[in-house]
N, C-alpha and C positions, 0 to 999 in steps of 0.2 A: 293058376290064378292070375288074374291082371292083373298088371302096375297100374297105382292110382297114379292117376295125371299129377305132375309136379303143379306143384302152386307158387307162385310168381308172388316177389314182393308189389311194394308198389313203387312208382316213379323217386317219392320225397328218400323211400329206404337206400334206393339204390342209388339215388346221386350222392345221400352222405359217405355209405360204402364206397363208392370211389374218390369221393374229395379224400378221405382218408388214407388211399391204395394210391393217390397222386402223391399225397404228403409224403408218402414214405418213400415211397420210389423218390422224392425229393431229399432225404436222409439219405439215401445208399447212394443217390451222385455225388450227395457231400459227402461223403465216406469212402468212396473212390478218390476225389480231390485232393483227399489230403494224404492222399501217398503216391509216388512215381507209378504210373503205368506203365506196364510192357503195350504193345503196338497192343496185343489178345484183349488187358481189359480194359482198353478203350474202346476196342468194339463191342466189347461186351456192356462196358455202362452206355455208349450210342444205343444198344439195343433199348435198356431198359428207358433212356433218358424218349425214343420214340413212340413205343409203345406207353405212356405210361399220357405225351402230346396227343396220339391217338387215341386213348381212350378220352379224353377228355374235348379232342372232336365229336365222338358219338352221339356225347352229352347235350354238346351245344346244337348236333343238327336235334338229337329228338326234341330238343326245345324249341323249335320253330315248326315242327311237325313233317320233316324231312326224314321219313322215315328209311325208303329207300337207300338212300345216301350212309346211314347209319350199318348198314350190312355191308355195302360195298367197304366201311374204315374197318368191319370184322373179317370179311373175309382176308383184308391185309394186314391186320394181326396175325391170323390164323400164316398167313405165308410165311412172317417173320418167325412165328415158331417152329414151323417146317422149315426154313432155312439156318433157324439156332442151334436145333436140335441136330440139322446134316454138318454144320461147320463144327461145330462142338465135337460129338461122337466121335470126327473122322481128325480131329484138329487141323484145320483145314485153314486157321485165321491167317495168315501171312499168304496165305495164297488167294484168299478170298479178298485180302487189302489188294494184294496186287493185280488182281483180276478188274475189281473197282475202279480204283486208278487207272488203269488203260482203258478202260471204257469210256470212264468220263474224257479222258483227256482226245479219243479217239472222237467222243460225240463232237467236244470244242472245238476239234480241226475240220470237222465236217463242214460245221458253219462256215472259219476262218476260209477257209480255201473254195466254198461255194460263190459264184460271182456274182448270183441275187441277193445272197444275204451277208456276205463277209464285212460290210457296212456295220451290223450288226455285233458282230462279234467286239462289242467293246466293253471294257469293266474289268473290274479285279479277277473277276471268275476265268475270264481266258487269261490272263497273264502267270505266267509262271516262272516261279522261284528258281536260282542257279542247280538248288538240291533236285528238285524235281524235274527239272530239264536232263539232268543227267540221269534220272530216273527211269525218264521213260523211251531214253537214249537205249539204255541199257534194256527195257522191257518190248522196244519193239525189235532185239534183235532176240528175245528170249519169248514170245507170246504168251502171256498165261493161258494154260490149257484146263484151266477150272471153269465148270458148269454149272449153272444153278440146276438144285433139284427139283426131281419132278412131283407136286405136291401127292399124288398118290401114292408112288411110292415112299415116301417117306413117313407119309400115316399109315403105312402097313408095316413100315422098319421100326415105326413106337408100337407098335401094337395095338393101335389108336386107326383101325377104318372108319369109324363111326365121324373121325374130324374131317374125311374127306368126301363121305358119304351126302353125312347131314351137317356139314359145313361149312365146307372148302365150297363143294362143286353147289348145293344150292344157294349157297350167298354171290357164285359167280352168274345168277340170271337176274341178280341186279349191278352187278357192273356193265353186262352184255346186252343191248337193247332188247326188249319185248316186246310184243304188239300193245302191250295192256302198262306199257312206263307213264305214268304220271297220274294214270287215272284218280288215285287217291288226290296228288296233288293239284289236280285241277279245281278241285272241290274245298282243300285247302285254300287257293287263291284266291278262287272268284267270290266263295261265303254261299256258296247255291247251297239247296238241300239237295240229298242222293237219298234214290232207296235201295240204294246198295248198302250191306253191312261189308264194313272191312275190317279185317282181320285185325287184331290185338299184336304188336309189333315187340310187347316189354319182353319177349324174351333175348333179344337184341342186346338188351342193357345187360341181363343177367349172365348171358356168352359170352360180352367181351370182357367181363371181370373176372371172369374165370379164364381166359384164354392170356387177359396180362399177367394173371397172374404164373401164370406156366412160364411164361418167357420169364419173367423173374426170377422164378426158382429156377429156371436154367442159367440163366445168367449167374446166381449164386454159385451154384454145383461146377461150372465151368470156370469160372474167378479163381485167381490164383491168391485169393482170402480166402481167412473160415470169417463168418459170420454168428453175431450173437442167436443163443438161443429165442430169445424174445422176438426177434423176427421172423424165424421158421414155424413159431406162435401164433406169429399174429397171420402168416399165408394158412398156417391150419384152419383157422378161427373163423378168415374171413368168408373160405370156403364154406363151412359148416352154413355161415350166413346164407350163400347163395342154396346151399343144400335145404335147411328146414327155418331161415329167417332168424336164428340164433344171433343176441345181438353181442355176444362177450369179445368178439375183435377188438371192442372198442377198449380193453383192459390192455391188449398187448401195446395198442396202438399208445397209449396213455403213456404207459412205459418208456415207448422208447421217444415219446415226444420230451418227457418231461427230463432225459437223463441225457440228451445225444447233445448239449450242449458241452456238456464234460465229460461225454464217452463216444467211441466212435461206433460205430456198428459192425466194424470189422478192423482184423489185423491181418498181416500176410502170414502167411503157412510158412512153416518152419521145416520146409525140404529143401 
C-alpha cells in the first residue's frame, strides 16, 4: 500500500516552532554557562549555539523569498550533524580543536606572508596570544592528522542513508551552480508574472527543525551533563509537531521557560 504524502504545516506554525527550539537551545547555553567547561563541552554548546544561528537564518531568508539560499543553510546543518555524530562516536574533540586551530592559524599566515595581501592581514583576528604561539609552535612540529568526514559515509555509519541520499547530496545543487539558479528569483525581483509553477519550498522549514533538532540531542548525549527530563519532552514533543502538527511542545516548553530561572537544565554527571 502507499504512504500518504506527508502534509506540511504552514509557514506562521513553523516559525513559532522554531522561535521556541531557539528559546531553548538559548536555556542549555545558559545552562552550559554556568558551570566550568572541559575544551569537549565547549564544542559541543558552539555546536548547539550555531545551529540553533542557522536555523534562524533559514527563517529570515524564507522571509524574503530566498528560497534557494534556505537549502544551502540545511545542507550545513545537515554537515554539522555528520561531523557531531563522527567527533562524538569516535571522541575525537581535542583533536578536532587542534586540527581547527592549525588550520585557521595556517589560513592567517597565508595571508600574512603573501606579498599582495599581507597589507591586509591587520586586526585582532591575526594576532596572537603568548599561549597560542606556543601552541602552534608545538602543533606544527606535531601536524594534526584528523580529517573531516566524508558526508556519506557517515550517514551510512548512523544508519541514516536516507540524510545523504535525499539531503545532503540534493540540497548540495543548490549550493553548486545550475543552469536554471535564480530563475525563481528573478521573478521574485523584477514583480513580472511567470507561467511557470514553482515548486512549494515549506518543507525546507520543516527539515531543518528536525535536523537541529538532532544536533541537539547529540550534543546532549555527548555533554558531560545529564539533562532534565522536561527537555528530552519537549525534543519528543516538538517532533511529533513536525510529524502530524501536534501542538503539545508548547507544555514542555512552558515548563522549562517558567522554572530555568531557579533551575538549571543540567548538572554534571557524577563519574
Amino acid at each position: 500500500m502507499d504512504q500518504p504524502l506527508k502534509e506540511y504545516r504552514s509557514y506562521e506554525e513553523y516559525e513559532v516552532a522554531a522561535k521556541s527550539f531557539n528559546a531553548t537551545c538559548g536555556m542549555v547555553l545558559f545552562s552550559f554557562a554556568k558551570y566550568e567547561c572541559s575544551k569537549k563541552d565547549v564544542i559541543l554548546r558552539n555546536f548547539v549555539a550555531k545551529s540553533s544561528m542557522s536555523l534562524q537564518g533559514v527563517f529570515a531568508l524564507w522571509r524574503i523569498n530566498n528560497y534557494q539560499d534556505c537549502w544551502v543553510i540545511y545542507r550545513s546543518l545537515l554537515d554539522r550533524l555528520l561531523h557531531l555524530s563522527y567527533i562524538g562516536n569516535n571522541k575525537q574533540f581535542e583533536e578536532f580543536d587542534d586540527w581547527s586551530f592549525f588550520e585557521q592559524v595556517k589560513t592567517q599566515n597565508g595571508v600574512k606572508s603573501n606579498k599582495e595581501f599581507k597589507h591586509e592581514a591587520a586586526g585582532a583576528e591575526y594576532q596572537l596570544t603568548s599561549e597560542q604561539k606556543v601552541r602552534i609552535k608545538h602543533l606544527s612540529k606535531n601536524i594534526p592528522q584528523w580529517k573531516r568526514p566524508k558526508a556519506k559515509t557517515m550517514a551510512k555509519e548512523m544508519d541514516m542513508d536516507f540524510l545523504y541520499k535525499f539531503g545532503y547530496d540534493m540540497a548540495s545543487m543548490h549550493v553548486h551552480p545550475m543552469a536554471n539558479d535564480g530563475q525563481q528569483d528573478f521573478y521574485t525581483i523584477t514583480k513580472l508574472s511567470s507561467s511557470l509553477q514553482f515548486p512549494s519550498q515549506i518543507s525546507v522549514l520543516n527539515n531543518s527543525i528536525l535536523i537541529s533538532t538532532m544536533i541537539l540531542q547529540g550534543v546532549l548525549n555527548f555533554s558531560s551533563f545529564g539533562w532534565r527530563k522536561v527537555l528530552w519532552d519537549y525534543i519528543d514533543e516538538i517532533r511529533s509537531f513536525l510529524d502530524d502538527g501536534n501542538q503539545d511542545y508548547r507544555l514542555p516548553f512552558l515548563k522549562m521557560s517558567n522554572n530555568f530561572l531557579s533551575e538549571t537544565l543540567c548538572q554534571p554527571n557524577s563519574t
